[in-house]
C-alpha positions in Angstrom: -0.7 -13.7 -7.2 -0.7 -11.9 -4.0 -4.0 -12.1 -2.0 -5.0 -9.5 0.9 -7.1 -11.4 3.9 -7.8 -8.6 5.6 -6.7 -4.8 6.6 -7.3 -3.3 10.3 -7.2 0.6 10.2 -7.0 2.4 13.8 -6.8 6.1 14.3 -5.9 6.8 11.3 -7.4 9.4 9.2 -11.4 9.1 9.6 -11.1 6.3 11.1 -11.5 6.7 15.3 -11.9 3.2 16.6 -10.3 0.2 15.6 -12.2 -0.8 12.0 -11.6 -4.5 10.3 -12.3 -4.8 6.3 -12.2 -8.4 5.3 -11.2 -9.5 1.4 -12.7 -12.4 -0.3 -10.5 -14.4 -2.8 -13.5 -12.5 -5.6 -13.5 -8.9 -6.5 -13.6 -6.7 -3.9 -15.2 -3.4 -3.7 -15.6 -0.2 -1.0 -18.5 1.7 -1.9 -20.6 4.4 0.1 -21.5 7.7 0.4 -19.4 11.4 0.2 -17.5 11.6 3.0 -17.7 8.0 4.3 -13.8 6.9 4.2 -13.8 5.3 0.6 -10.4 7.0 0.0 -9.2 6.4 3.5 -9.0 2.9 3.0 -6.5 3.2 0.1 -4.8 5.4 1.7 -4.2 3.4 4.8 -2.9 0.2 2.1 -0.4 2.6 0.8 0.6 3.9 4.1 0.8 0.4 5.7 3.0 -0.7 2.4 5.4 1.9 3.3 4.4 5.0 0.7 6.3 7.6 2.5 5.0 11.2 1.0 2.3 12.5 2.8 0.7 14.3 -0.5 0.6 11.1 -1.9 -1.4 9.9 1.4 -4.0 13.2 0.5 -2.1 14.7 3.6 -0.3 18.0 4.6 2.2 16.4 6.8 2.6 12.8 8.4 0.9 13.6 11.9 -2.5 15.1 9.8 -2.8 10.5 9.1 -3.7 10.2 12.6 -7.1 10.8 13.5 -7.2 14.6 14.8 -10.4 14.0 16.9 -13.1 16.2 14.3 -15.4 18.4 16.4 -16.0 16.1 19.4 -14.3 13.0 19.8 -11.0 12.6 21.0 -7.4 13.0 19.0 -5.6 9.6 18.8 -2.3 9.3 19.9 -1.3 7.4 17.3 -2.1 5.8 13.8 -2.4 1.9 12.8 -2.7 -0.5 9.7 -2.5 -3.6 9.4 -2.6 -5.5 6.2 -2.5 -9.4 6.1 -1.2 -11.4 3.5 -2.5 -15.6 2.4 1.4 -17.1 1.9 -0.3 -20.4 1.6 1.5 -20.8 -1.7 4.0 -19.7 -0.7 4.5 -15.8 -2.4 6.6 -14.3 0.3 10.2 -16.5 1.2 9.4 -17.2 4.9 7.5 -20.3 6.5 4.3 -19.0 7.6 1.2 -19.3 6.0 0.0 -15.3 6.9 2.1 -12.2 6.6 0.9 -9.4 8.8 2.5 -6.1 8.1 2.0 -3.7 10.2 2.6 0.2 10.4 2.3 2.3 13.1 2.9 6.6 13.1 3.3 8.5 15.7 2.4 12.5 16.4 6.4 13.2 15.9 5.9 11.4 12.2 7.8 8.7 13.2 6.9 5.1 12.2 7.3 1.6 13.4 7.2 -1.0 10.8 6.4 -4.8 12.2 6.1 -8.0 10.1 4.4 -10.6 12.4 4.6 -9.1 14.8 8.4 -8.2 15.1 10.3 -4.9 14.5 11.4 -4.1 10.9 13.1 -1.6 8.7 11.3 -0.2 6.0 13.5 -1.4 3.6 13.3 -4.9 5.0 9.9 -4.6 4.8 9.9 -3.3 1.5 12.1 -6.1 0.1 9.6 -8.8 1.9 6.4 -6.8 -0.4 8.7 -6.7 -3.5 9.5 -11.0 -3.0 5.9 -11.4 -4.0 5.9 -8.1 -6.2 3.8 -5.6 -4.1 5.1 -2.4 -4.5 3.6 0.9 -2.3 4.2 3.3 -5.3 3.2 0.5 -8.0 0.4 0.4 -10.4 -0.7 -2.5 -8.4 -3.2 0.2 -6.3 -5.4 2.0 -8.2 -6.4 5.7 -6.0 -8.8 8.4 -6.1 -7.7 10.3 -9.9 -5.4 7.5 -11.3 -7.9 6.8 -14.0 -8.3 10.3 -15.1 -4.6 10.8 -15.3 -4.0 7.4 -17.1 -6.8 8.5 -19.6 -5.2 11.8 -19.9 -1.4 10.4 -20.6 -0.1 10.1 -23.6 -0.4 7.2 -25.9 3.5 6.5 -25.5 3.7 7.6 -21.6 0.3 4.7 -21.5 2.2 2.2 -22.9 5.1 2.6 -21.0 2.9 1.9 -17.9 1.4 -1.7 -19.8 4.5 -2.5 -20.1 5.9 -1.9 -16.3 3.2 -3.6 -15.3 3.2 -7.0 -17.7 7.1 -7.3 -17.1 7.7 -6.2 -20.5 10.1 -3.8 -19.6 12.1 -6.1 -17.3 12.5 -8.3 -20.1 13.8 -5.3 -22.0 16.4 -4.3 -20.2 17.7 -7.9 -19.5 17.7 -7.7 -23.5 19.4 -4.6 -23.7 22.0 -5.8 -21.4 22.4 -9.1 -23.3 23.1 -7.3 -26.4 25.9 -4.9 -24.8 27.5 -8.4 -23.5 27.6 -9.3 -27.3 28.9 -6.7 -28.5 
C-alpha cells in the first residue's frame, strides 16, 4: 500500500503562504468550517498527481489554481504541491526511501513536474505513481460529490467501479485474452 508522509501546498488556490499537512500511518481526516480549504487540499493531491482538467480541479482555467490574492493580499506568481511518498518497502522502483513529487504552475498554465527534486515529464511521472498504483483520475481519491454520484449510479455502472478498483477487471481481460489465444 502506498502511504502519503506529507503534502506542502503554496499559492495555490486559498492557500497564500506556504502550508504543510502531515499524514499519520492511521486514518486521516481534514475537517473545518465553510470556506476553510477542505476541498483545496484534494484538489491540490490531484493537481500534484498530474490531473490535468481544470474543471476537474473546481477551476475555470489552470492560472485561476494559483492564489489570485482575494481582496487584500497579494497574487502569487505561481502555484506549488508537494506530495511525499514512504518507499521504505519499496512501492515505487527506485532506491530511495521517500518520493517527493512535485508540481509547480505557472500564470501562462504551464507546469513543471519534479520527482526529488529533478525535472520530469508528466508521463514519467505518471508511470512512477502508476509502479505503486496511484492514479490522479483513480478511485483512489475520493472529492467533494463522488459519494452522491456513486450512490446515484446504477447498480451495473457501481459494480463496474468495485471491480476497477479490486483488480477484478484486470483479471478479466487477461481472461478474455487467454480465451482468444485458445481459440
Amino acid at each position: 500500500m502506498t502511504k502519503i508522509n506529507r503534502i506542502s501546498i503554496h499559492g495555490f488556490k486559498s492557500f497564500a503562504h506556504k502550508t504543510d499537512i502531515p499524514f499519520s500511518n492511521q486514518f486521516n481526516c481534514i475537517l473545518g468550517p465553510n470556506g476553510s480549504g477542505k476541498s483545496n487540499v484534494g484538489d491540490a493531491i490531484c493537481f500534484v498527481l498530474g490531473r490535468l482538467s481544470a474543471k476537474s480541479l473546481r477551476a475555470e482555467k489552470a492560472a485561476n489554481l494559483i492564489f489570485n490574492g482575494g481582496k487584500k493580499k497579494t497574487p502569487a506568481p505561481k502555484a506549488s504541491v508537494e506530495i511525499a511518498f514512504c518507499s521504505k518497502s519499496k512501492v515505487f522502483p527506485v532506491p530511495e526511501d521517500e518520493i517527493i513529487v512535485n508540481r509547480t504552475i505557472a500564470k501562462n498554465g504551464n507546469s513543471i513536474y519534479r520527482i526529488n527534486g529533478k525535472k520530469y515529464t508528466r508521463t514519467e511521472v505518471l508511470d512512477l505513481l502508476a509502479s505503486a498504483k496511484v492514479n490522479p483520475e483513480g478511485y483512489n481519491i475520493i472529492l467533494q460529490g463522488d459519494i452522491t454520484r456513486f450512490v446515484d449510479m446504477s447498480h451495473l455502472d457501481r459494480r463496474k467501479i468495485l471491480e476497477e478498483i479490486s483488480d477484478v477487471s484486470a483479471y478479466e481481460d487477461k481472461k478474455h485474452k487467454a480465451n482468444l489465444e485458445l481459440e
